[in-house]
N, C-alpha and C positions, 0 to 999 in steps of 0.2 A: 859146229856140226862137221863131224869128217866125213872124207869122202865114201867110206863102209854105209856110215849111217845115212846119205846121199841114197847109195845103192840100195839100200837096205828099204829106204821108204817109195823108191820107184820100183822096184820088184814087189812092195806092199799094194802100188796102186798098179800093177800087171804092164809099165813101161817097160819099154827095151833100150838098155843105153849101150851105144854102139864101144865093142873092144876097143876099137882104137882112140877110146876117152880118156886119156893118159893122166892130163891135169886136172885138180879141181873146176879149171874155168870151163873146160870140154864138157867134164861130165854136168857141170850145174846146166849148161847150154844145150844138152841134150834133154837132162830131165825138163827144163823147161819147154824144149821142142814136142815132147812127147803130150807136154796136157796142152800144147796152144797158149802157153803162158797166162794163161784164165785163172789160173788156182790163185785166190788169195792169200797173200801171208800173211799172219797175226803176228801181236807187236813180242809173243814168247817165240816164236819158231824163229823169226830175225834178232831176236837178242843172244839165239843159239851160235848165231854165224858171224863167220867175222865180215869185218867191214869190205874187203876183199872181196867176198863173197855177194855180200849185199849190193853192193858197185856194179857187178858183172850181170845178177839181177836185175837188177834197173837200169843198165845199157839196153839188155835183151828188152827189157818191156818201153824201152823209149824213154823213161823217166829221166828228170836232172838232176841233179845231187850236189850241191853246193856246200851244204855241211862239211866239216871234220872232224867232230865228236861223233862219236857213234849214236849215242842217243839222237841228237840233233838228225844225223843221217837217218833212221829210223823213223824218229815223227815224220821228216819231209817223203821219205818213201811210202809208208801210210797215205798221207795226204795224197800225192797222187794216186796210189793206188784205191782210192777210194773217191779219187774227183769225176 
């Protein structure tokens, strides 16, 4: 998922992500600011983003991530987010 499509789907859900969101990690950190970090992700929207991306997700929501295959990062991200 690039950061357009980032944009693209927090202007779908009426967020505001601040200009000075320069990098991916900014802007995912904002969109996540903007719903309260509540929205769940399903296991196709995280199979869209990189690992990078999923990481910086699950720091923001507290999660731990042990894995280094992406799939493996994905199940344990799930799992939490759903514990």
């Amino acid at each position: 998922m690039s950061d357009s499509d980032i944009l693209a789907l927090a202007t779908a859900r009426g967020y505001t992500i601040g200009a000075e969101s320069d990098t991916t990690e900014e802007i995912i950190s904002d969109f996540l600011d903007e719903q309260e970090i509540k929205y769940p992700f399903t296991q196709a929207e995280l199979e869209e983003l990189t690992v990078s991306e999923i990481e910086t997700i699950a720091t923001a929501r507290s999660y731990t991530i042990t894995e280094t295959l992406k799939a493996d990062i994905i199940t344990e991200f799930l799992t939490q987010q759903n514990a």
